[in-house]
DONUSE-104383 format. One record per residue (C-alpha): residue number from 0; chain; x, y, z. Coordinates in nm, 3 decimals, decimal comma. Example, Ala and Ser with C-alpha at 12.3 -4.5 7.8 and 13.67 -1.06 7.14 Angstrom:
2
k/c/east/north/up
0/A/1,230/-0,450/0,780
1/A/1,367/-0,106/0,714
END
This chain:
296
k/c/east/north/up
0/A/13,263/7,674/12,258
1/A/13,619/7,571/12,104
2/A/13,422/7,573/11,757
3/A/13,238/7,882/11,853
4/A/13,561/8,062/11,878
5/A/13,752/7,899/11,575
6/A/13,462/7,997/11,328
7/A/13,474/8,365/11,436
8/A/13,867/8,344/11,421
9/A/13,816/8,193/11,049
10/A/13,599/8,497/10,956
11/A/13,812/8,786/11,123
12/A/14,096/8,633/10,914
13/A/13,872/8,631/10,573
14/A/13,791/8,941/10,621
15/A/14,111/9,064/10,689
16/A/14,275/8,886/10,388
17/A/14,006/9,062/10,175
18/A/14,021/9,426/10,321
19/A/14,423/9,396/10,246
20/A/14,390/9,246/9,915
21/A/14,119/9,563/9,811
22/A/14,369/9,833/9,951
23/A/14,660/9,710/9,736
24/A/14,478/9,704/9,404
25/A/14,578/10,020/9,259
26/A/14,296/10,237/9,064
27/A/14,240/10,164/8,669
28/A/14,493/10,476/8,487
29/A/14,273/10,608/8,197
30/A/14,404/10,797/7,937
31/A/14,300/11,062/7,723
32/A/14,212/10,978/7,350
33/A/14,099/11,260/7,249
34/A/14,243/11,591/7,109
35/A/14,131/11,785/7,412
36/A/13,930/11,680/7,705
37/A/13,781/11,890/7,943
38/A/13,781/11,784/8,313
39/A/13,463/11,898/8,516
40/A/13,375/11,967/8,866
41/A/12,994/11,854/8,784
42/A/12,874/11,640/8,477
43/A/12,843/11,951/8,303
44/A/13,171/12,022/8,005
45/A/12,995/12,415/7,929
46/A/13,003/12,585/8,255
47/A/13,241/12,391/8,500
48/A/13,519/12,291/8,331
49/A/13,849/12,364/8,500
50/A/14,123/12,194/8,339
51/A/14,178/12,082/7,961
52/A/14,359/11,784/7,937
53/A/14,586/11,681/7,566
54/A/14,600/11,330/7,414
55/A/14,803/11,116/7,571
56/A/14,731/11,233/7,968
57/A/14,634/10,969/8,241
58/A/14,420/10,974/8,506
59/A/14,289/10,779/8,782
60/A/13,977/10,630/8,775
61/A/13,743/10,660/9,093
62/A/13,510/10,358/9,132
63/A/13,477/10,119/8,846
64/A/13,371/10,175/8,471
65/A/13,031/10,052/8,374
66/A/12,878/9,992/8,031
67/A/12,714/10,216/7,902
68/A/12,816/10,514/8,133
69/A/12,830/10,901/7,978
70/A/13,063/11,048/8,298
71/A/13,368/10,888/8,482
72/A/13,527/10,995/8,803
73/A/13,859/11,103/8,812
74/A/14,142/11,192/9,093
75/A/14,272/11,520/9,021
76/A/14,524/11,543/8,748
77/A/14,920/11,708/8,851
78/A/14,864/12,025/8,648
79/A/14,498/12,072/8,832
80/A/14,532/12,364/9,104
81/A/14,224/12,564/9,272
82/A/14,258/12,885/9,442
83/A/14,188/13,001/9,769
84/A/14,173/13,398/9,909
85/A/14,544/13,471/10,089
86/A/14,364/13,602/10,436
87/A/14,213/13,251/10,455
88/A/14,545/13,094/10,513
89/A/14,752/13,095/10,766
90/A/15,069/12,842/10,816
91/A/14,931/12,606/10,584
92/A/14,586/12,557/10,683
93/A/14,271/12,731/10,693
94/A/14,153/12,990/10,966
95/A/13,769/13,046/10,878
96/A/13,518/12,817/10,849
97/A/13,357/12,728/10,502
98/A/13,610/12,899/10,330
99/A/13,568/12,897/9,974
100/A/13,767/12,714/9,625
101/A/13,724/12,920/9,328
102/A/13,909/12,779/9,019
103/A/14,035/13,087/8,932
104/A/14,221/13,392/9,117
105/A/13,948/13,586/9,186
106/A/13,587/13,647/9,325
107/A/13,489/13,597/8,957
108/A/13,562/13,281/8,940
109/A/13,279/12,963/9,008
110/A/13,288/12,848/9,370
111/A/13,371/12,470/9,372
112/A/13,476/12,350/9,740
113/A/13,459/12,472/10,066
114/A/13,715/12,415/10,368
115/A/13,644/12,426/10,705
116/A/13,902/12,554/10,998
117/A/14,189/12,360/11,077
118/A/14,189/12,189/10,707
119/A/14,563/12,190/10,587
120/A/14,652/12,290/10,257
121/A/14,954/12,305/10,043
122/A/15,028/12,592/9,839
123/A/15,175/12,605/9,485
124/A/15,205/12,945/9,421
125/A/15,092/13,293/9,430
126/A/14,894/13,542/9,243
127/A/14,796/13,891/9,393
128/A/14,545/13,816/9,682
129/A/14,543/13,459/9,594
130/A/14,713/13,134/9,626
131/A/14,695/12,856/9,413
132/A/14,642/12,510/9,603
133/A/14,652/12,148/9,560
134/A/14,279/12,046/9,543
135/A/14,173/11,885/9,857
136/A/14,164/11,542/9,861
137/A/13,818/11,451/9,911
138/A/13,779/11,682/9,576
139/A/13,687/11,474/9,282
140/A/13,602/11,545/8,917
141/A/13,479/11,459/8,617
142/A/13,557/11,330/8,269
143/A/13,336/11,236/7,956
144/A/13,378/10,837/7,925
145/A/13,417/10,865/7,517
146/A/13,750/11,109/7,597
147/A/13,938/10,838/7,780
148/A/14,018/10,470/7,769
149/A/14,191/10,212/8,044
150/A/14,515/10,177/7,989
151/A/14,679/9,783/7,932
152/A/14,683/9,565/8,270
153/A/15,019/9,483/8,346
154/A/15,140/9,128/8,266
155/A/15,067/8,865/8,553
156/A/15,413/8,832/8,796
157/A/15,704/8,636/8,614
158/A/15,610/8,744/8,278
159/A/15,690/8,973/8,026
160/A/15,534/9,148/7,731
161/A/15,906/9,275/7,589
162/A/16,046/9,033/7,307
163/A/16,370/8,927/7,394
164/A/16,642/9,159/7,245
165/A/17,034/9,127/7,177
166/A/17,219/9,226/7,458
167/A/17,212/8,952/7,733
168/A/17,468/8,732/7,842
169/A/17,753/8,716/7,629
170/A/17,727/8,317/7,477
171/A/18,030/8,137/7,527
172/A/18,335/8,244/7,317
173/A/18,189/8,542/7,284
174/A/18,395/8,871/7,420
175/A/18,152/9,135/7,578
176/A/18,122/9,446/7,458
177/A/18,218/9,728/7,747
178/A/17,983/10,005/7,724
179/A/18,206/10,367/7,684
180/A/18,250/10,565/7,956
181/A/18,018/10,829/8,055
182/A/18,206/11,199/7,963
183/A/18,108/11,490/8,155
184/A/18,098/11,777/7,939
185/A/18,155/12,160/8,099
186/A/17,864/12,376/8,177
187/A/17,857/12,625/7,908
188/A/17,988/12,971/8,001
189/A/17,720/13,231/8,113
190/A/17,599/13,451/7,823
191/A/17,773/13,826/7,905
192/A/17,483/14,082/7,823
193/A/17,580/14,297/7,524
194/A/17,270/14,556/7,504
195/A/16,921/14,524/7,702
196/A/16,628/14,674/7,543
197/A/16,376/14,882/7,743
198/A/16,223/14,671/8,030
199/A/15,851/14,648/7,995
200/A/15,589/14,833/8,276
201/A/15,489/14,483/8,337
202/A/15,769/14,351/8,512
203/A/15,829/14,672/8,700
204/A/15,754/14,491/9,028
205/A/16,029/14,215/8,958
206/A/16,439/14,218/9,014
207/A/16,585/14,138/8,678
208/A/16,835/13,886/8,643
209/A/17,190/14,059/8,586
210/A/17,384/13,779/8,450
211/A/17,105/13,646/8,195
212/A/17,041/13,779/7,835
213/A/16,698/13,968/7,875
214/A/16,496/14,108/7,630
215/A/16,589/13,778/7,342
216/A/16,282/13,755/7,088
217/A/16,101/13,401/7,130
218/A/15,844/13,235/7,027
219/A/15,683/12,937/7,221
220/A/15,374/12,698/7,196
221/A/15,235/12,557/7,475
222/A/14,905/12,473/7,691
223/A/14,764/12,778/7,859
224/A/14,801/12,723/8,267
225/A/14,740/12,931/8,592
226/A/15,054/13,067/8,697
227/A/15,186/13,099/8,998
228/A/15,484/12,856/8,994
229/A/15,758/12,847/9,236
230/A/15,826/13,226/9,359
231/A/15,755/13,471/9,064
232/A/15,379/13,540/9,077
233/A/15,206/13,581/8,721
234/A/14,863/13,519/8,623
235/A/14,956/13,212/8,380
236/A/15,254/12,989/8,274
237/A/15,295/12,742/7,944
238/A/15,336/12,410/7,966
239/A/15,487/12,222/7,750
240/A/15,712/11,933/7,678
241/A/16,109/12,064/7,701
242/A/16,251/11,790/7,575
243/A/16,161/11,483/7,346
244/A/16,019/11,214/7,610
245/A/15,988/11,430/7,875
246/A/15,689/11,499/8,127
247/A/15,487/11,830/8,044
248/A/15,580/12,084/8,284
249/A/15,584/12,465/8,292
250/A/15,856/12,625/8,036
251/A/15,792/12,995/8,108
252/A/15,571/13,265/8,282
253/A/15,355/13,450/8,085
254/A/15,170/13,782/8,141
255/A/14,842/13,783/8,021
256/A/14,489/13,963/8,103
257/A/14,347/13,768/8,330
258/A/14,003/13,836/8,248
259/A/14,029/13,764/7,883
260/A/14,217/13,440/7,918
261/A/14,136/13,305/8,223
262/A/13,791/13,095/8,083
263/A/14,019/12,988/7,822
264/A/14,274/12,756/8,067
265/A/14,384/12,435/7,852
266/A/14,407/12,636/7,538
267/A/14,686/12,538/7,325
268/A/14,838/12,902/7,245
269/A/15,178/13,012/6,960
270/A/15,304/13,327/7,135
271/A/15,555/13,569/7,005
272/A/15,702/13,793/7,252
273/A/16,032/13,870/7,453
274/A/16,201/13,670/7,744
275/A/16,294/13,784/8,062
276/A/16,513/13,633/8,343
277/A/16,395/13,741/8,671
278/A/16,627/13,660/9,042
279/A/16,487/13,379/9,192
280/A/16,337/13,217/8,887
281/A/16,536/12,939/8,598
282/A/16,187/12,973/8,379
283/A/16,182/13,314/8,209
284/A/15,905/13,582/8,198
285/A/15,740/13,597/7,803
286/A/15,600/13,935/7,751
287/A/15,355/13,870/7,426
288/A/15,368/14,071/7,109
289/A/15,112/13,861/6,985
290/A/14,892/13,529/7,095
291/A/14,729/13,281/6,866
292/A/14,480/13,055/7,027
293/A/14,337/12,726/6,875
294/A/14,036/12,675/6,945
295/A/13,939/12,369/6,787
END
């Protein structure tokens, strides 16, 4: 009986051991290699694409990658958002059951989830009727396998794959160099408004910003996005990179036709056009005077 017990206490610890060693391996990153890659809600890149993704992008893998494979499955990227009707909501989670995820604010748009009651969800931003949500977490989707590639495995524990570099320990008789103070430089003075041309009918719904220079010509380049970001509801935003290393993020709203540029989310766009500072808002509003897609 003694043994009896000892052998199942030997496998309850095994197994143990093993389901905590499989929960702390982290998924395989994969990252885009390709100029553009669409990510899919079904193996199928022509009708249910919702998301382009540039070079350089990671992902996470789901599952493992397999010779040979056309399609790998992917977590949802950051910049990845679905929408959901408003009257579906209510304090952050869902009040009717099968409630549907459209990838795009409006009835128009391909149905690719459904909710049930209760189902929490967290909202990005706004559009009209619509809100723009964090895909649920069950949600997966899709990526061609010749668009991405694993990233590096880290070096095992203890080592390093950096060369070593001046700037250790100072050797002996040496004097060490003390790095120069940090200086705080002032915040530059806010811009006092000289003339402000007429404000365009499109933001006749928003409070301009008094204190900001509105109206400044401007011309951006970015990746075409669903807007919604923060509190100033527009149909799209461009993201871009705002400074040299940085993370893409959104660097302006933009007011657009919805139904001519929704299908073309993940576009990389050069608009010309005029900024406008809106209260409650640091990203400004770009009202286009003209829009150049490439389409590649």
């Amino acid at each position: 009986m003694f043994f009896g017990y000892l052998t199942v206490g030997i496998v309850v610890t095994l197994l143990a051991v093993a389901g905590s060693a499989a929960a702390s391996e982290e998924p395989i990153r994969m990252r885009v290699i390709a100029d553009r890659a669409p990510v899919c809600t079904a193996t199928n890149p022509t009708r249910e694409t919702v998301l382009w993704l540039p070079s350089g992008a990671e992902v996470n893998l789901i599952g493992e990658l397999v010779d040979g494979q056309e399609w790998v499955r992917v977590t949802a990227p950051p910049a990845l958002a679905l929408w959901i009707y408003r009257e579906l909501v209510r304090d952050g989670r869902v009040i009717a059951d099968k409630s549907q995820i459209r990838t795009g604010p409006g009835q128009a748009f391909p149905v690719v989830a459904q909710l049930i009651r209760g189902e929490p969800v967290t909202v990005r931003g706004t559009y009209g009727d619509w809100l723009k949500i964090v895909p649920p977490a069950q949600q997966s989707f899709w990526m061609m396998r010749d668009n991405v590639e694993p990233l590096a495995f880290p070096a095992p524990e203890g080592e390093s794959d950096v060369a070593d570099v001046p700037g250790g320990p100072a050797s002996e008789g040496e004097v060490p160099v003390e790095a120069a103070p940090e200086v705080s430089l002032p915040a530059p003075a806010p811009i006092v408004e000289r003339f402000r041309p007429p404000v365009p009918s499109e933001l006749s719904a928003f409070v301009l910003d008094e204190k900001r220079e509105q109206g400044r010509p401007a011309e951006r380049r970015g990746i075409l996005d669903w807007g919604g970001v923060g509190s100033v509801s527009t149909p799209f935003c461009l993201v871009g990179r705002r400074g040299a290393g940085e993370e893409s993020a959104p660097v302006c709203h933009l007011i657009l036709p919805v139904a001519t540029y929704g299908p073309h989310i993940g576009a990389a766009l050069s608009i010309t056009g005029t900024e406008w500072y809106v209260n409650g808002s640091a990203l400004p509003v770009l009202i286009p005077t003209r829009v150049r897609m490439d389409i590649p």
